[in-house]
MIDOLO-927377 format. One record per residue: x, y, z of N, C-alpha, C, O in turn; residue number from 1. Coordinates in Angstrom, 3 decimals. Example, Ala and Ser with C-alpha at 12.3 -4.5 7.8 and 13.67 -1.06 7.14 Angstrom:
<sites>
     neast    nnorth       nup    caeast   canorth      caup     ceast    cnorth       cup     oeast    onorth       oup    k
    13.190    -5.690     7.800    12.300    -4.500     7.800    13.200    -3.300     7.800    14.236    -3.319     8.465    1
    12.850    -2.250     7.080    13.670    -1.060     7.140    12.900     0.030     7.870    13.409     1.138     8.039    2
</sites>
This chain:
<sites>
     neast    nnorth       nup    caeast   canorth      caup     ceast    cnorth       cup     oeast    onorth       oup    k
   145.428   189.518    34.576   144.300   190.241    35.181   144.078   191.535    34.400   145.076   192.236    34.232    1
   142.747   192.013    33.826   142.644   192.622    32.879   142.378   193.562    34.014   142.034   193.166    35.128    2
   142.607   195.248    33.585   142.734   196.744    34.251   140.877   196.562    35.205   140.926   197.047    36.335    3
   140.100   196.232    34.995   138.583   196.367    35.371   138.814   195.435    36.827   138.641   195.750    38.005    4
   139.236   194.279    36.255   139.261   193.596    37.414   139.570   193.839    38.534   138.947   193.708    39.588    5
   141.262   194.465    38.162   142.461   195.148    38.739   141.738   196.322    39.979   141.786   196.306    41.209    6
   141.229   197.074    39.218   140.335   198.044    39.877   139.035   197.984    41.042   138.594   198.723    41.922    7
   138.753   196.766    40.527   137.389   196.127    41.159   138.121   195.766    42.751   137.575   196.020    43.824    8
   139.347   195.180    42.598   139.665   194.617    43.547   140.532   195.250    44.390   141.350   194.527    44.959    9
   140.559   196.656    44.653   141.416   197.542    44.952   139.789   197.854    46.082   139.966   197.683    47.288   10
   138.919   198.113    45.799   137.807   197.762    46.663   137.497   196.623    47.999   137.131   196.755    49.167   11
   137.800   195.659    47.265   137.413   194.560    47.805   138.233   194.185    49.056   137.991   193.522    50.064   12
   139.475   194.982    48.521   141.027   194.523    49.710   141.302   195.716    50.628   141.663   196.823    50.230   13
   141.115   195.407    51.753   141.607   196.537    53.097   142.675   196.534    53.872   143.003   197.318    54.763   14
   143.472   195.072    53.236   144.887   195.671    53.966   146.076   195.554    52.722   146.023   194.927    51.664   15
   147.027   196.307    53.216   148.014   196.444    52.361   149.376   196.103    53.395   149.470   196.282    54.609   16
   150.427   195.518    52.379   151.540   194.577    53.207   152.969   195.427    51.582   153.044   195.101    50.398   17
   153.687   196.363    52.280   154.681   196.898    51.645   156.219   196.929    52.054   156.703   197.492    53.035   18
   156.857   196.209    51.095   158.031   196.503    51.542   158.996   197.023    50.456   159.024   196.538    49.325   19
   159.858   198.131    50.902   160.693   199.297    50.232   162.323   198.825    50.714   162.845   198.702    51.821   20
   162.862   198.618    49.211   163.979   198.207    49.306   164.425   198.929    48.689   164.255   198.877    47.471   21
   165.500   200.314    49.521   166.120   201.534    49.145   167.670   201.486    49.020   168.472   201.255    49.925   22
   167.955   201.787    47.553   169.535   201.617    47.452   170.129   203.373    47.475   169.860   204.379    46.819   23
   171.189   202.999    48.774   171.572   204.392    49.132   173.041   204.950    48.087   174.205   205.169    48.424   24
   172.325   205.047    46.675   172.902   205.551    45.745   173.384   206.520    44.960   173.979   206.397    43.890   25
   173.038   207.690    45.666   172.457   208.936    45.431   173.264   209.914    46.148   173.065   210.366    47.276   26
   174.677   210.308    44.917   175.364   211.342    45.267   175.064   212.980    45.813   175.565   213.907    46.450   27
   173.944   212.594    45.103   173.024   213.871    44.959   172.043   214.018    46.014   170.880   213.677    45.799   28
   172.504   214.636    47.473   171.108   214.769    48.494   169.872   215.356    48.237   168.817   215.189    48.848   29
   170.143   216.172    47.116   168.570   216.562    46.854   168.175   215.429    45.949   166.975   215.372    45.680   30
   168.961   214.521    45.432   167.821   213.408    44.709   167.234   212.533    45.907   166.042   212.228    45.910   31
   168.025   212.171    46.837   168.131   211.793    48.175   166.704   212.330    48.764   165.737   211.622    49.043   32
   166.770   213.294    48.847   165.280   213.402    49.943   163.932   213.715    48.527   162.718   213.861    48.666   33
   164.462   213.724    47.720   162.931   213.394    46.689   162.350   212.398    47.132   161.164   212.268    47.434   34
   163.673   211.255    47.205   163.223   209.764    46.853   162.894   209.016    48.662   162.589   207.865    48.974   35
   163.083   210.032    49.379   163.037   209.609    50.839   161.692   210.013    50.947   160.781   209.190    51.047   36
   161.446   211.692    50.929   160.200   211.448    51.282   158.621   210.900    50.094   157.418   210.861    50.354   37
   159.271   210.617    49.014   158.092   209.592    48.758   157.678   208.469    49.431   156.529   208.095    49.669   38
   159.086   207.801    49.807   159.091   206.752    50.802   157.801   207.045    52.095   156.664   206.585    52.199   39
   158.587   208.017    52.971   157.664   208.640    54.134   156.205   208.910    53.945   155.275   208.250    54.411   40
   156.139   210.005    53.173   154.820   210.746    53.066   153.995   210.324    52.027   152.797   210.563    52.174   41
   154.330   209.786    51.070   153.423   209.151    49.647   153.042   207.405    50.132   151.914   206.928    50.010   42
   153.966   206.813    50.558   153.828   205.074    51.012   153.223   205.356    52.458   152.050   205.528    52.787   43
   154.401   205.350    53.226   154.302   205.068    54.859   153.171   206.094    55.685   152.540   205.765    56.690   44
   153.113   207.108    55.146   152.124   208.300    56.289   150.638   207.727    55.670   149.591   207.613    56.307   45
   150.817   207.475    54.553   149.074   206.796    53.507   148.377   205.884    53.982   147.182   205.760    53.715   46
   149.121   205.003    54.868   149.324   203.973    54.583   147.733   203.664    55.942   147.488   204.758    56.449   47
   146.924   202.724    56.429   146.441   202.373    57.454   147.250   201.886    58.602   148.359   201.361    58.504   48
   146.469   202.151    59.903   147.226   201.606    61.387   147.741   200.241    60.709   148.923   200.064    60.414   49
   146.685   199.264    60.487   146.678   197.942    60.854   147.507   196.846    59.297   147.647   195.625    59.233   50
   147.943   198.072    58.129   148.602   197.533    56.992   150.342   197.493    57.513   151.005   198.198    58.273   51
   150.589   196.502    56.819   152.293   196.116    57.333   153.090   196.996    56.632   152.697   197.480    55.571   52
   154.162   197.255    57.106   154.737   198.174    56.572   156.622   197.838    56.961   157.064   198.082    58.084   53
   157.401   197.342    55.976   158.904   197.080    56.365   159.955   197.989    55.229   159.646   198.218    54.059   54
   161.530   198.516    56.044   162.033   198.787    54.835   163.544   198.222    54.931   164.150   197.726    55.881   55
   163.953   198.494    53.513   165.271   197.389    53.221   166.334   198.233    52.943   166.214   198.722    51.819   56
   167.689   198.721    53.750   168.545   199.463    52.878   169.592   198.427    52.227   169.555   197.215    52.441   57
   170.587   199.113    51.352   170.972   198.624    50.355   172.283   199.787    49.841   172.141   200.607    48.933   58
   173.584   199.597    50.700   174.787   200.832    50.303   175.700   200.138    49.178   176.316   199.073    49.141   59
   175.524   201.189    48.285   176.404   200.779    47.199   176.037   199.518    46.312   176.780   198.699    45.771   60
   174.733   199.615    46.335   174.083   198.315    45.304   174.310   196.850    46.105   174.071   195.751    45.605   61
   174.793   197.074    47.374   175.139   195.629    48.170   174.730   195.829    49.575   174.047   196.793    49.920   62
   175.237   194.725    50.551   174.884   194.616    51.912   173.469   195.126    52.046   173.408   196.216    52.615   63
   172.665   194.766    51.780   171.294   194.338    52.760   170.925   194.126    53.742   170.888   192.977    54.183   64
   170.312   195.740    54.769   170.159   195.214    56.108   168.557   195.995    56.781   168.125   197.097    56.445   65
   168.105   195.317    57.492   166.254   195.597    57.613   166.515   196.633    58.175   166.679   196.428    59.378   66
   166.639   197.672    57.891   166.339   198.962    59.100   164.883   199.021    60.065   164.819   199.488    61.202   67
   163.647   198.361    59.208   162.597   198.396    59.777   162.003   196.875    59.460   161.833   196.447    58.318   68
   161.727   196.154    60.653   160.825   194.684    60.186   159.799   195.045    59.494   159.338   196.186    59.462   69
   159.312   193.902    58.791   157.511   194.122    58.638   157.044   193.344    59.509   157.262   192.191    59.881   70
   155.943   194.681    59.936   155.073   194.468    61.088   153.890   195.395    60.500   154.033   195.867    59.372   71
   152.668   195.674    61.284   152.125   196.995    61.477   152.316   198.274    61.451   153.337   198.511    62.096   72
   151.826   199.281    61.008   152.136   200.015    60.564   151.972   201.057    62.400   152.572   202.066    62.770   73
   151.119   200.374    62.976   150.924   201.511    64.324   151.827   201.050    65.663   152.122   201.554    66.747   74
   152.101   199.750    64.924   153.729   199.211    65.996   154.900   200.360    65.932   155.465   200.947    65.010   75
   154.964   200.383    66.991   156.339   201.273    67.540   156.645   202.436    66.021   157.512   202.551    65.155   76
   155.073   203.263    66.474   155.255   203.764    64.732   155.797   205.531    65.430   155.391   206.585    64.940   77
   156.576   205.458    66.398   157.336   206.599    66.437   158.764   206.564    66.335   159.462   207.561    66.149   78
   159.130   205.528    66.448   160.198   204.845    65.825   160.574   204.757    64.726   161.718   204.987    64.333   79
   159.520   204.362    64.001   159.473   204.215    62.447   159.745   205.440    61.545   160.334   205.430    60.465   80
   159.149   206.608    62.259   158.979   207.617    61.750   160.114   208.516    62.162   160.549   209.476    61.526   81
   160.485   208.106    63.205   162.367   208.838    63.430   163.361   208.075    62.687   164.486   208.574    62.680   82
   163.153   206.642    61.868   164.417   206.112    61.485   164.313   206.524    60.311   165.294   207.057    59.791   83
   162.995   206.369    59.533   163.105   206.991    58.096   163.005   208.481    57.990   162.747   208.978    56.894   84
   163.204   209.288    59.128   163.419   210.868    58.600   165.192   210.616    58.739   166.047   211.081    57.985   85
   165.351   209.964    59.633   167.055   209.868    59.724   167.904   209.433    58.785   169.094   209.726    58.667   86
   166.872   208.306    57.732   167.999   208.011    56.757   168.215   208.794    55.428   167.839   208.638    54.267   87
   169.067   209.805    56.166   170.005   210.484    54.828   171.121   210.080    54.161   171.382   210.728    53.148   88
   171.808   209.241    54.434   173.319   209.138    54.058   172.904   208.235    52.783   172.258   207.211    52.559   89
   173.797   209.400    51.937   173.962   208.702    50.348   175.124   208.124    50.633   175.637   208.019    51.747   90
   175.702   207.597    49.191   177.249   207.253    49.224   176.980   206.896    47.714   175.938   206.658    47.103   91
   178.923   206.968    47.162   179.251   206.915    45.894   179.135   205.392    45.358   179.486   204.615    46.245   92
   178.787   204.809    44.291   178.884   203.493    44.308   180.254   203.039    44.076   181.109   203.920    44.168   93
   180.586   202.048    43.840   182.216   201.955    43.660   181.932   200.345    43.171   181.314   199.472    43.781   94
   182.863   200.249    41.350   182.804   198.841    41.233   181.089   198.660    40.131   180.836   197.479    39.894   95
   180.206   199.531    39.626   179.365   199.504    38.955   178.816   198.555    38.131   177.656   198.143    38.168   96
   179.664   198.238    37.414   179.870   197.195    36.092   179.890   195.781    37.075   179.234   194.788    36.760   97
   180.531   195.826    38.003   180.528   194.377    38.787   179.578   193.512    39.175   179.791   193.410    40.383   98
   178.662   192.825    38.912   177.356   192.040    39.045   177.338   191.678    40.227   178.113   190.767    40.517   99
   176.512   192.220    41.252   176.074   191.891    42.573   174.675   191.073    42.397   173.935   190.865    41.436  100
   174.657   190.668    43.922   173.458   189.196    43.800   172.567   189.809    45.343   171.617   189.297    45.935  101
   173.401   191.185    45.661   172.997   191.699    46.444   171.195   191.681    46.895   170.627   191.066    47.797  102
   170.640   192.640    45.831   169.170   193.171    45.103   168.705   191.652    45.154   168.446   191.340    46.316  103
   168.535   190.694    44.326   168.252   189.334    44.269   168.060   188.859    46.032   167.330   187.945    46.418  104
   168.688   189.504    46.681   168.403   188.328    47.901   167.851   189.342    48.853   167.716   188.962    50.016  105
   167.602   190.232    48.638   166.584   191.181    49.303   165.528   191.169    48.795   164.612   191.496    49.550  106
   165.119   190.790    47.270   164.151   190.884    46.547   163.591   189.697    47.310   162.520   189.859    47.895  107
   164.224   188.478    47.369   163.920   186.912    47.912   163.333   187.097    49.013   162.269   186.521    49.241  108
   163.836   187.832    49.802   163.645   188.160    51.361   162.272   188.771    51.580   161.530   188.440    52.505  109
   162.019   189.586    50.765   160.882   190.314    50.995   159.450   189.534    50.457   158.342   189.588    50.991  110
   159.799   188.887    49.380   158.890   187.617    49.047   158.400   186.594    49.373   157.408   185.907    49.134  111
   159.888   186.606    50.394   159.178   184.943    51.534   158.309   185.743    52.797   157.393   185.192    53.408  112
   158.824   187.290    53.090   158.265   187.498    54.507   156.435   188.120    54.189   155.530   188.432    54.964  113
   156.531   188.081    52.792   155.055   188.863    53.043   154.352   187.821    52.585   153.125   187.905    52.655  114
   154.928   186.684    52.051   154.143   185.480    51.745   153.701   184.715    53.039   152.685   184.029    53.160  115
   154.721   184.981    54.037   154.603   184.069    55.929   153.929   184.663    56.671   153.350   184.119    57.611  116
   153.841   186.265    56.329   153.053   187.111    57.350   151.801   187.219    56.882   151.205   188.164    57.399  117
   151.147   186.581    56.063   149.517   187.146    55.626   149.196   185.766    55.675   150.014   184.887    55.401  118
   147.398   185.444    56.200   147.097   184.113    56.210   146.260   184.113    55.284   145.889   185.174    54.784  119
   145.756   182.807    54.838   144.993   182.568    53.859   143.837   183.905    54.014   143.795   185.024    53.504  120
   143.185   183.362    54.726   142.150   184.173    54.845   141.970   185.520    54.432   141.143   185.898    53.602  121
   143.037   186.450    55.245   143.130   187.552    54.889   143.900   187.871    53.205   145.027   187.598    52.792  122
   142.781   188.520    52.564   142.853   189.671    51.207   143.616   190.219    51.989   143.507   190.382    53.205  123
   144.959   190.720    50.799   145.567   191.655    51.149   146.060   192.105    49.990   145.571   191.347    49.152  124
   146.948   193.128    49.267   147.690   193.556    48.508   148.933   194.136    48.674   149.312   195.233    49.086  125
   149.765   192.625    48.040   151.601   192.793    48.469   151.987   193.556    47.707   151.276   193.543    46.702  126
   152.946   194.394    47.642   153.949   195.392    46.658   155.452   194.856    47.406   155.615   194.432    48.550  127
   156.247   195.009    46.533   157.818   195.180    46.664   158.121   196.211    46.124   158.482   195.892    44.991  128
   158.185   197.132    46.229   159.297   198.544    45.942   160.175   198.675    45.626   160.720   199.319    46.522  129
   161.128   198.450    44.567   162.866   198.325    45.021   163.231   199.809    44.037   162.852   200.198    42.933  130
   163.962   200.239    44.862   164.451   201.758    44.426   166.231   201.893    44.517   166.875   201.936    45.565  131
   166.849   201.951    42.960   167.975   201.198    42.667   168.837   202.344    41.756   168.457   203.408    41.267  132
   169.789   201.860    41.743   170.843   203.255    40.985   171.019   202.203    39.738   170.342   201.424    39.066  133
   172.654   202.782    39.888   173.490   202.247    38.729   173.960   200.892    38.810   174.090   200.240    37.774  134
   174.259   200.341    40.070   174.958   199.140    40.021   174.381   198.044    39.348   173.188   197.739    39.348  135
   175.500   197.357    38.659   174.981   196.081    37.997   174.326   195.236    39.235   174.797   194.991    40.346  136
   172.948   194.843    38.590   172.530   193.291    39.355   172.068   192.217    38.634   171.436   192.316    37.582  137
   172.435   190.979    39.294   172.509   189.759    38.765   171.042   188.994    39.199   170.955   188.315    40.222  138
   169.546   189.282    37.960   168.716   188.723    38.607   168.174   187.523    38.612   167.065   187.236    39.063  139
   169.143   186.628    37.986   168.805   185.026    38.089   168.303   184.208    39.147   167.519   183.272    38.996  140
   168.761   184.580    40.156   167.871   184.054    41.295   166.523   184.528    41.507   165.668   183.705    41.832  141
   166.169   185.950    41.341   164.611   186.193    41.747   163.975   185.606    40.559   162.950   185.016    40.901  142
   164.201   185.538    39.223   163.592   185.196    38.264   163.274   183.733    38.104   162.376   183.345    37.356  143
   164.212   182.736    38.997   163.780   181.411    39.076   162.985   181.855    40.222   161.961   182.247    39.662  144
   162.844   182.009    41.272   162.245   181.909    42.475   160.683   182.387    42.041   159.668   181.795    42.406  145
   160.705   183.222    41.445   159.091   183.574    40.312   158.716   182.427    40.059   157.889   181.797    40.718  146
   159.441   181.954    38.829   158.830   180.928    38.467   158.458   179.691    39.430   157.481   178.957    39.285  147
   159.569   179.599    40.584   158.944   178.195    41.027   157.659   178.314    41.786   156.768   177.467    41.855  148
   157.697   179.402    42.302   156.424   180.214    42.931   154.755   180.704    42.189   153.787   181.296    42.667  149
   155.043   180.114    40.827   153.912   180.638    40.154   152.794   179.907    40.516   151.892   179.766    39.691  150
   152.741   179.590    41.235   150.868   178.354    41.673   150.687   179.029    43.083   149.869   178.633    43.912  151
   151.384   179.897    43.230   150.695   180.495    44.638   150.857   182.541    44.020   151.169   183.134    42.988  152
   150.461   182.862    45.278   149.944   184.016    44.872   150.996   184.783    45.056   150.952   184.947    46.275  153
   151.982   185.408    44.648   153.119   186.363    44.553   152.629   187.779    44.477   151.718   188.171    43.749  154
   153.649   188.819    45.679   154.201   190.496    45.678   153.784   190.273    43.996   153.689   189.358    43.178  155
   153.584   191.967    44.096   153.732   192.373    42.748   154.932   193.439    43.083   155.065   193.958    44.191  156
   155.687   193.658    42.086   156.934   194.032    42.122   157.185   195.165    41.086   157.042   195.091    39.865  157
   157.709   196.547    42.050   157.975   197.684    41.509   159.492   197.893    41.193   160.054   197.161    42.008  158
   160.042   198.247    40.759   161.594   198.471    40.525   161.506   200.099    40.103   160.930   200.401    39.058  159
   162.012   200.975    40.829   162.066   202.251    40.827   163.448   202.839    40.331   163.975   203.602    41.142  160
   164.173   202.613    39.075   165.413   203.301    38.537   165.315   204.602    38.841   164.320   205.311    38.699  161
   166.902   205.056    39.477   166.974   206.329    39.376   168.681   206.647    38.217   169.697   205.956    38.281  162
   168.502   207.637    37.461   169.168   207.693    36.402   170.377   206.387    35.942   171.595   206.524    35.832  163
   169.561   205.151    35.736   170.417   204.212    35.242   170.421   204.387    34.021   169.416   204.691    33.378  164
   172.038   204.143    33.344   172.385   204.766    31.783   172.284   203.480    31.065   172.172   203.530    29.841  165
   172.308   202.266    31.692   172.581   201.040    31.004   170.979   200.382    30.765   170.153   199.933    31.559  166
   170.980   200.605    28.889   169.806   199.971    29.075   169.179   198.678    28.989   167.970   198.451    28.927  167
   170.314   197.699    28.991   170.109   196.189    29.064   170.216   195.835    30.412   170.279   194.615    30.560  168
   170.266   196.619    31.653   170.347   196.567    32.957   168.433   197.248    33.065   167.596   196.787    33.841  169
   168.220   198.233    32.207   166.938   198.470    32.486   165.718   197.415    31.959   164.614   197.158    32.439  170
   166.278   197.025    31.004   165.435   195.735    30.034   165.422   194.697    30.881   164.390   194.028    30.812  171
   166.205   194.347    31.639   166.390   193.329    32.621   165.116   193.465    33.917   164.356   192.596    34.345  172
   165.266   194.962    34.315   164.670   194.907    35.292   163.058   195.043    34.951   162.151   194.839    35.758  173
   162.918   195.419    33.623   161.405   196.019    33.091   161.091   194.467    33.261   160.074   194.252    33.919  174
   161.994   192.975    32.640   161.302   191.815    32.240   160.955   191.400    33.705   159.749   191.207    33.857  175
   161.989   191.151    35.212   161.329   190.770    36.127   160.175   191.304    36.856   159.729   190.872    37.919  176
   159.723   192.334    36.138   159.144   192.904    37.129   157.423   192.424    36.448   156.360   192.177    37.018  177
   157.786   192.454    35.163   155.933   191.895    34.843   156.195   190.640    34.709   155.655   190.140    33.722  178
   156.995   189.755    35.508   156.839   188.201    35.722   155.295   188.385    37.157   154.472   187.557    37.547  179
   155.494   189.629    37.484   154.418   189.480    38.462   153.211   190.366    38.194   153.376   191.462    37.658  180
   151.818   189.870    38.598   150.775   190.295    38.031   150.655   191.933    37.329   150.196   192.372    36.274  181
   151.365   192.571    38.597   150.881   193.830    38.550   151.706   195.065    38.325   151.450   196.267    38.251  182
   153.559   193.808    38.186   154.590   194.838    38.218   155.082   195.861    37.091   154.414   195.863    36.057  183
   155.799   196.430    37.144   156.575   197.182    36.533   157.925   197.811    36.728   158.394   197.908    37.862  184
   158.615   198.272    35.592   159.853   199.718    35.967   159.532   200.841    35.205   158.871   200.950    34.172  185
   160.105   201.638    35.882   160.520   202.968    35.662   161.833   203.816    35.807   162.168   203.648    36.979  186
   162.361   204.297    35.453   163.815   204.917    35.582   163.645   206.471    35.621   163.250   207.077    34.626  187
   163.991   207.181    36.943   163.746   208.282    37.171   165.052   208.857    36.216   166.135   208.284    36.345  188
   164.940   209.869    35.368   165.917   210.557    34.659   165.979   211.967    35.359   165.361   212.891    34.831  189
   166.642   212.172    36.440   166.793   213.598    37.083   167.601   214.779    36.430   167.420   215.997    36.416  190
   168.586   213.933    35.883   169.296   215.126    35.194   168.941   215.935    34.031   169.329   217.084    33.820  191
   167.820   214.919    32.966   166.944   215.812    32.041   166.512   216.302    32.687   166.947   217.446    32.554  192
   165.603   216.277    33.715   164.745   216.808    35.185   165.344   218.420    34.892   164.640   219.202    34.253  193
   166.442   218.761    35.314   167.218   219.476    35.601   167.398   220.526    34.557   167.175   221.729    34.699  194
   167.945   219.755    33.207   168.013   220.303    31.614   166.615   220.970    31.614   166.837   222.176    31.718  195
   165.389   220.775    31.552   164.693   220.795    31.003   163.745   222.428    32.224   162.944   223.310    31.912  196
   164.287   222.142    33.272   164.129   223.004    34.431   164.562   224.471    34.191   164.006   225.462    34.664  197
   165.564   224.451    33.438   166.655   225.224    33.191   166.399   225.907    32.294   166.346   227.109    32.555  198
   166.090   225.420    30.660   166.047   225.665    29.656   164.867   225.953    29.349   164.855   226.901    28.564  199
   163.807   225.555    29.617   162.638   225.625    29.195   161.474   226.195    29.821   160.955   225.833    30.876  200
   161.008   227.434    28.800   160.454   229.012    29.273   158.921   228.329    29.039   158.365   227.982    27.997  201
   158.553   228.292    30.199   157.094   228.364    29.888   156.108   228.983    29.425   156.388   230.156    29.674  202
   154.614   228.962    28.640   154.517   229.921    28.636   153.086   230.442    29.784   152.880   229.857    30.847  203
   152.205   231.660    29.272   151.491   231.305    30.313   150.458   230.418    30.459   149.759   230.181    29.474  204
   150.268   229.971    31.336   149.200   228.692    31.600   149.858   227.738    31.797   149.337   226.893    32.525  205
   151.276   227.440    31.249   151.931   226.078    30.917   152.738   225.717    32.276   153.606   226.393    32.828  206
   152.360   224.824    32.550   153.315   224.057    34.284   153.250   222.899    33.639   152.554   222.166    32.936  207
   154.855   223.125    34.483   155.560   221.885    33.698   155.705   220.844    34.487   156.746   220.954    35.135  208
   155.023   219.720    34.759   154.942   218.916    36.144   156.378   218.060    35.428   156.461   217.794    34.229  209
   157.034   217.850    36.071   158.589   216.701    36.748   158.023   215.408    36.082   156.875   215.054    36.349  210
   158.881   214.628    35.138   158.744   213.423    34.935   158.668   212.682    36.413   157.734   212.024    36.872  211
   159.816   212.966    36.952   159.799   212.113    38.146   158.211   212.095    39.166   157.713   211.282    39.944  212
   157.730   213.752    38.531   156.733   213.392    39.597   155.260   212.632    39.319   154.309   212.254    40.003  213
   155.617   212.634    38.010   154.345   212.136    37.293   154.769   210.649    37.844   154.060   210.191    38.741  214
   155.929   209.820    37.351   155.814   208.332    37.685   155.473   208.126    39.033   154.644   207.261    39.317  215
   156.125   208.960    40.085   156.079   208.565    41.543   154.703   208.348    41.456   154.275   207.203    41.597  216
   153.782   209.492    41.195   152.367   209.510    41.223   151.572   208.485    40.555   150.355   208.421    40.729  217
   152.282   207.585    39.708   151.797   206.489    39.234   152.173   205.143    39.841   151.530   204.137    39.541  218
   153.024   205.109    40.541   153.621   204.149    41.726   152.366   204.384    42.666   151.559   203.455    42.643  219
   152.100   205.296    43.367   151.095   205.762    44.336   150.061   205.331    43.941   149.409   204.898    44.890  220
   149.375   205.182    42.655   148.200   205.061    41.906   147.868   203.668    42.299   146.844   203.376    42.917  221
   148.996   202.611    41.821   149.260   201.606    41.540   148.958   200.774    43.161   148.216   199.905    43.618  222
   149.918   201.567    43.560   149.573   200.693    45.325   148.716   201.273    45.957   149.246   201.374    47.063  223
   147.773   201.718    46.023   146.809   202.259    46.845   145.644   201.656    46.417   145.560   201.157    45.295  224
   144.361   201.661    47.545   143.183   200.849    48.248   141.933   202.058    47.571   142.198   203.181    47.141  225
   140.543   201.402    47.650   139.799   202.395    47.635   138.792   202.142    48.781   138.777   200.991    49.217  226
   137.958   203.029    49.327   137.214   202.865    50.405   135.789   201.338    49.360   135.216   201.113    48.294  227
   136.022   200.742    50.944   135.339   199.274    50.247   133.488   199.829    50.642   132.478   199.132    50.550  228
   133.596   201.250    51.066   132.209   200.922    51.711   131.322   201.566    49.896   130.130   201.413    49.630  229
   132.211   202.136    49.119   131.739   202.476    48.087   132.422   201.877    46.846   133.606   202.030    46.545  230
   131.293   201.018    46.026   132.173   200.450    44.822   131.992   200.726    43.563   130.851   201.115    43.314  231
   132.821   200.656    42.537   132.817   201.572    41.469   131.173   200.951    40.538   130.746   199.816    40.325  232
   130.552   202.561    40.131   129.625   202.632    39.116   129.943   202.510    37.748   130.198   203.467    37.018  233
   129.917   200.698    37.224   129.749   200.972    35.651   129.017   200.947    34.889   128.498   199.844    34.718  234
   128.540   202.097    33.998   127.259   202.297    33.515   127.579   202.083    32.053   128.723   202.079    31.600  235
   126.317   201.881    31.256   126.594   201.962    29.869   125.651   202.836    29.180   124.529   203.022    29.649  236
   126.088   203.457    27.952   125.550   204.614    27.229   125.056   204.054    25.953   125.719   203.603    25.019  237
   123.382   204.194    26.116   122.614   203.782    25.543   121.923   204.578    24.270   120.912   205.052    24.788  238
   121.924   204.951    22.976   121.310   205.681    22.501   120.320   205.336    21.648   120.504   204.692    20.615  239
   119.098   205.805    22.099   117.627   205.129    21.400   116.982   206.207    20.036   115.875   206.241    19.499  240
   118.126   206.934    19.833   118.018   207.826    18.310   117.847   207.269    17.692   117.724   207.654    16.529  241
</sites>
């Protein structure tokens, strides 16, 4: 699907069906609530009453458990909004290098439920989110499950690295992710974040916007709707000199 199209149809579609699969990896609580409230306030507060909205935790690159179904976004949405201000708890990973199949079957999970919950009829636009540390994952299973799935309409799939050092673990995740129309990765690097925070004198005029915040803002770009009651003007520039 070429970028015009892509765009055209960000119009055309009024509901959105998201699910955020958060690995609680993050020794660091202030990387911790960067990456929380994008979750909250950039996805979930954006989001419409009537778009689905589920999330997935994930401790130590393993155990997978729904903190939130997908449902509606205005279902029991005071609930929703007390469990994800509540989830703070990082933890250390332990065992890194060890290939979990963890990620893979949450990835699966979230693929069959937004494929069961939307009917033909209804246009919609699926995202998968997955927001991941260091731990090794083993993605042979989602990568067949792509393929056997390619004659129907598949999530497009985000993979959100936060300072992973291994880059054949990142090459891995960059290839599953444009098995789907619209996906991608990114690898948040916080600790240059930090270097670069530190060291580097601006001068005047010069603001230095956050790698991290530029990608988030391109995640946001990526999953978001435009009002259908107005559709984009393409004009062409004619010169009769």
């Amino acid at each position: 699907m070429n970028q015009a199209k892509i765009i055209y149809s960000k119009f055309k579609i009024n509901l959105r069906c998201i699910q955020i699969i958060m690995e609680q990896c993050n020794e660091d609580s202030w990387i911790q609530d960067v990456l929380l409230t994008f979750v909250k306030d950039t996805v979930f507060e954006k989001m419409r009453d009537r778009d689905q909205f589920g999330f997935i935790a994930i401790r130590q690159g393993q155990q997978p458990f729904t903190a939130l179904q997908l449902e509606a976004k205005y279902l029991n949405i005071k609930i929703k909004r007390k469990i994800l201000s509540e989830f703070s708890l990082t933890s250390r990973i332990q065992n890194a290098d060890k290939a979990s199949n963890d990620l893979c079957q949450a990835l699966i999970s979230c693929f069959e439920e937004l494929g069961s919950n939307i009917s033909e009829q209804q246009k919609c636009c699926r995202w998968v989110i997955a927001i991941v540390g260091g731990q090794k994952q083993s993605l042979k299973a989602i990568k067949s499950y792509i393929i056997r799935q390619r004659h129907q309409e598949l999530s497009n799939l985000i993979i959100i690295g936060v300072n992973i050092k291994n880059e054949a673990l990142c090459k891995r995740y960059d290839a599953v992710c444009k098995m789907t129309t619209e996906g991608y990765f990114i690898n948040l690097d916080f600790e240059q974040e930090r270097e670069d925070y530190f060291f580097h004198t601006p001068c005047k005029g010069d603001a230095l916007t956050p790698q991290y915040v530029q990608a988030l803002q391109q995640v946001e770009a990526s999953i978001s709707l435009f009002d259908s009651k107005t559709l984009p003007l393409i004009t062409e520039h004619i010169d009769f000199n």
